[in-house]
N, C-alpha and C positions, 0 to 999 in steps of 0.2 A: 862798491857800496861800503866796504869794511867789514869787520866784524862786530856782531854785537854781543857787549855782556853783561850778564845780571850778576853786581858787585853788592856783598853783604859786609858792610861794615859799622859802628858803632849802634847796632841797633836799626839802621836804614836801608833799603833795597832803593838800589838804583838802576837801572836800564841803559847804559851809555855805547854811545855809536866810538868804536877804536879807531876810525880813520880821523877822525877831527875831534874827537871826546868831548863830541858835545853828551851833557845828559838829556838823553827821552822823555825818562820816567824816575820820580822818587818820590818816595812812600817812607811812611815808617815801619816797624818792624818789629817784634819783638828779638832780642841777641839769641844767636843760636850758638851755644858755646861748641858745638863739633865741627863747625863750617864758620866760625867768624873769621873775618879777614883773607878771605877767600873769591877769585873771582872764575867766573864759570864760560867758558867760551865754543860757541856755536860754530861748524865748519862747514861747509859743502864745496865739493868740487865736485867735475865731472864722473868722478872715477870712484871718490869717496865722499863720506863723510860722519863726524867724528864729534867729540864734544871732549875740553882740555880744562883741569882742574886747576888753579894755579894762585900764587899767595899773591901781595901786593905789588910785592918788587920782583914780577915774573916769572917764578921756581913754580916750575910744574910738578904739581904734587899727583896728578895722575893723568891719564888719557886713555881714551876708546874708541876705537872705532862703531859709527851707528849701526846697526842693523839694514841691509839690502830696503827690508819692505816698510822702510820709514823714510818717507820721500819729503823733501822741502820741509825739514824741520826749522820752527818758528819759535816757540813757547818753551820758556825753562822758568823753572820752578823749582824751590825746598822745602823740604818740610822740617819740621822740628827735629826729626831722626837725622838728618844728612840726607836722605835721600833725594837723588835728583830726578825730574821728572821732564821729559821732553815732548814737546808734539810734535806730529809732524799734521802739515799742511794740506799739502794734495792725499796724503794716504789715508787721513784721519783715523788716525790713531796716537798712543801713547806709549811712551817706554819710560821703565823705570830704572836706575844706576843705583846700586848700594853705594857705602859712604867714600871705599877705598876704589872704586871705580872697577875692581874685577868684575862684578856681574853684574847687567842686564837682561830682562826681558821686557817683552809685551806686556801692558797693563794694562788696555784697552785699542779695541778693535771694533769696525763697523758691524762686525756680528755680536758683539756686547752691545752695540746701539741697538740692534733689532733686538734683541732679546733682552732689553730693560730698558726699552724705550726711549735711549739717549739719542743727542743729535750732535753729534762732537764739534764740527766746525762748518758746514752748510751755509744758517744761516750767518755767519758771521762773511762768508764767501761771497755772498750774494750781494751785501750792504756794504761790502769795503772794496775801494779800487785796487786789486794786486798789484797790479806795479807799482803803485807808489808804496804799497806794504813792504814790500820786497824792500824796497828804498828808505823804511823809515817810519815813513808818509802815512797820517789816517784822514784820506780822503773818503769822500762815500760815491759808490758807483751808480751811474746812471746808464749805463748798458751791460749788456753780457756778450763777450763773444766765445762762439760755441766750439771753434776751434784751436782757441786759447785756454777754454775753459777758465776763465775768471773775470772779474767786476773792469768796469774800465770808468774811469773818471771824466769830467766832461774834457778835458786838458790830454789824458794820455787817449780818449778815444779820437781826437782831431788826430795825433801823431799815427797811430794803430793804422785809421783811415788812409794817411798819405804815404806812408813807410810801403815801399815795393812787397817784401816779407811778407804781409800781411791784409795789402790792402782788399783785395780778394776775400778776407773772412768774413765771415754770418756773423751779425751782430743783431743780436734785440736787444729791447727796452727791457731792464731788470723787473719791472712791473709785469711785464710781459711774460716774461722769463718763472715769474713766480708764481703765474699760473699753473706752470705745468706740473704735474702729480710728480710728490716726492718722491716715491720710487721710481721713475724716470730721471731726478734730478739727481739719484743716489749712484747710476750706471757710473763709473769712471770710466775716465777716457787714454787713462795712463797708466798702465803696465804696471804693478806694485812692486813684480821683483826686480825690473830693470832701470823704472823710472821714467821710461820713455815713453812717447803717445805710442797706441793702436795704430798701426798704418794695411794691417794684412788681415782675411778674414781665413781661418783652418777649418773648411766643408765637413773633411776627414774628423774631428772631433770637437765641430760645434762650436769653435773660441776662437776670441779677437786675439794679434798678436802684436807685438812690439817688431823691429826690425831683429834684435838680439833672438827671441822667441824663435825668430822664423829658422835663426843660423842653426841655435843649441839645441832645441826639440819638437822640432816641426821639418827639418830636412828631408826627411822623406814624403812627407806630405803631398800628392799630387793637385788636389783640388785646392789650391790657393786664391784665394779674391781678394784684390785693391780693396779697403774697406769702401770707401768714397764711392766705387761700381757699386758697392753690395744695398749701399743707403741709399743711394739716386734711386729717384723717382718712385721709392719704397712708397709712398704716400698714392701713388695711381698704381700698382701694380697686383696683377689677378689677387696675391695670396692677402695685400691687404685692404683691399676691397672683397673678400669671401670673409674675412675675419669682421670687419663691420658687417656685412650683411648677417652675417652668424650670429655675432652681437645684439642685432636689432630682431632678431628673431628670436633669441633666447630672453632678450626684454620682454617682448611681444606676449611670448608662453610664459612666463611670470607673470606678467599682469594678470594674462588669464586665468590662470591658478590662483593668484592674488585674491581676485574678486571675485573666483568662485570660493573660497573659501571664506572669503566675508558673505557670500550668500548664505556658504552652510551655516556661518553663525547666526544670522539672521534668520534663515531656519527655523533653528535649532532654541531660539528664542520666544518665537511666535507658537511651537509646537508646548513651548515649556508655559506658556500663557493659556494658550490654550485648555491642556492639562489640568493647568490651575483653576480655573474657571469652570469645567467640568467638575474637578471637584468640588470645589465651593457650592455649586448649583446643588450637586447630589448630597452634600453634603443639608442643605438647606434643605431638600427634600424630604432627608431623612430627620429630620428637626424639626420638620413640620407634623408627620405622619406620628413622629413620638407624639408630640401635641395634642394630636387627636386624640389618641390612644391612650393619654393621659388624662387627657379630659372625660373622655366616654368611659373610662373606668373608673375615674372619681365621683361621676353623678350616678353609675350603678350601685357605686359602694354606698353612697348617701343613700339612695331609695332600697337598698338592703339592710343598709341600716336602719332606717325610719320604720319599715314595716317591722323589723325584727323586736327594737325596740317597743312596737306598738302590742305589739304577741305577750309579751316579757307584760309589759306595765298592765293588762288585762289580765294576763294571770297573777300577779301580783296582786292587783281589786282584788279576782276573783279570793285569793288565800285571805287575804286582810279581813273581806266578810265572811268568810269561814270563822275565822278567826274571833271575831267579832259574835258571830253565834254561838262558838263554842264557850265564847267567857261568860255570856249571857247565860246559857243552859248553866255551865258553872254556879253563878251566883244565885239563880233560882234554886237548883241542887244544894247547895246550902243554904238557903234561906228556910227549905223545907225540911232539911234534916234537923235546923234549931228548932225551929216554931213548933215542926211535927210532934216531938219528943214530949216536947213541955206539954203538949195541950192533953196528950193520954195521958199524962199524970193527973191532970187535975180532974 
């Protein structure tokens, strides 16, 4: 396939295949004056693999070997600082290179996707044919095969099919394939630290292994399973037929509990209506009974009034004719004290 490099010069990123130079990809760019004139080269072999720093006219300015647990690295990147940024493919994950290429780490990993809810390269995995990726190629996949673990194109799935290696693998429909729940499609099938598929299941502590796995820390192990025995017929097999049945039973007690506790709220509704309405009534009760009692005390009040009044304005006559007699006596008492006086005189 060659090598490919992502080459920053005059301002431009370009993406160029080193077996034939032809260009991929180019873009513009803004100039990075710590990395201008510099081209960046991706490695993988068996045994290694590595990322080389290097000027126009080939002086390597630095190199590093990649990291064990970054498999099928794809994606190189800079940023404004020099730093470089690589993906890897199968691992999904990231690693970062300072400017002079001494240091690397991990900058992301699929437990940074679960816990900020990234999806590194899935679906990218799904929608693209690998092999022709590998190759270059952006074809879009129309199967998945499950033992390849990646996209296969309508072109490279005819070869897959006929190819001895391989004709034997499980293939579905990518459509198909993308039903199945993401945390199933998130299981890897490839070993992180060695690179290799899963071929061995370790009883003894619960984990899939690579062929390397099984040499370096699994050698004692007695309880080893062919992964392949351990998956067959997993779909008809007591423990997962008890797990669906379990399932459909713990659905089953959920609903019930479901709908009884929409009953309680329902309830607890009617009860609260209820209540209400009670009130209201007693309430109206007592509204009315004031009424009365407002009433029957206002026409007492009146007829204690009108008589009282009536007592009052009768004694009142009564003084006014007093009164009335008394001025009379008066003016007679002096009418007789003048007249009387005058008339012994004469």
């Amino acid at each position: 396939m060659g090598t490919i490099i992502l080459d920053t010069r005059a301002g431009d990123v370009t993406l160029t295949n080193n077996k034939n130079q032809q260009a991929l990809m180019m873009m513009p760019s803004t100039p990075v004056p710590t990395i201008d004139n510099i081209k960046l080269t991706s490695r993988q072999t068996v045994k290694t693999k590595g990322m080389t720093c290097s000027n126009l006219q080939g002086g390597i300015k630095w190199q590093v070997e990649l990291p064990a647990h970054l498999t099928n690295p794809r994606g190189i990147a800079l940023d404004n600082y020099g730093f470089v940024y690589v993906s890897g493919r199968d691992s999904n994950n990231v690693v970062i290179i300072s400017q002079d290429g001494n240091k690397h780490r991990l900058l992301l990993s699929e437990k940074d996707a679960d816990r900020h809810n990234l999806y590194l390269s899935m679906s990218s995995k799904l929608t693209v044919c690998g092999v022709c990726e590998y190759r270059n190629i952006n074809k879009q996949s129309v199967v998945w095969c499950l033992e390849c673990d990646e996209g296969l194109c309508e072109e490279c799935k005819e070869h897959h099919t006929a190819s001895k290696g391989s004709r034997n693998h499980s293939i579905v429909p990518v459509s198909e394939y993308q039903q199945i729940p993401s945390g199933i499609l998130e299981i890897t099938q490839t070993c992180p630290k060695h690179s290799e598929k899963y071929q061995i299941f370790c009883k003894k502590h619960d984990c899939p292994c690579c062929r390397r796995c099984v040499t370096e820390t699994h050698s004692g192990c007695q309880e080893m399973d062919v992964i392949d025995d351990v998956i067959k017929n997993v779909k008809s097999s007591n423990a997962f037929l008890e797990m669906e049945q379990t399932l459909t039973e713990l659905s089953g007690n959920l609903q019930k509990i479901r709908k009884d506790r929409q009953e309680n709220i329902k309830s607890l509704m009617e009860c609260r209506a209820n209540i209400e309405k009670d009130v209201q009534q007693t309430r109206m009760s007592i509204n009315k009974h004031l009424d009365t009692l407002q009433e029957s005390l206002t026409k007492e009040l009146y007829a204690v009034e009108k008589n009282e009044s009536t007592k009052i304005e009768n004694i009142i006559s009564s003084i006014q004719e007093k009164e009335r007699k008394i001025s009379e006596s008066q003016t007679t008492l002096d009418k007789m004290k003048q007249h009387a006086s005058d008339l012994r005189h004469s």
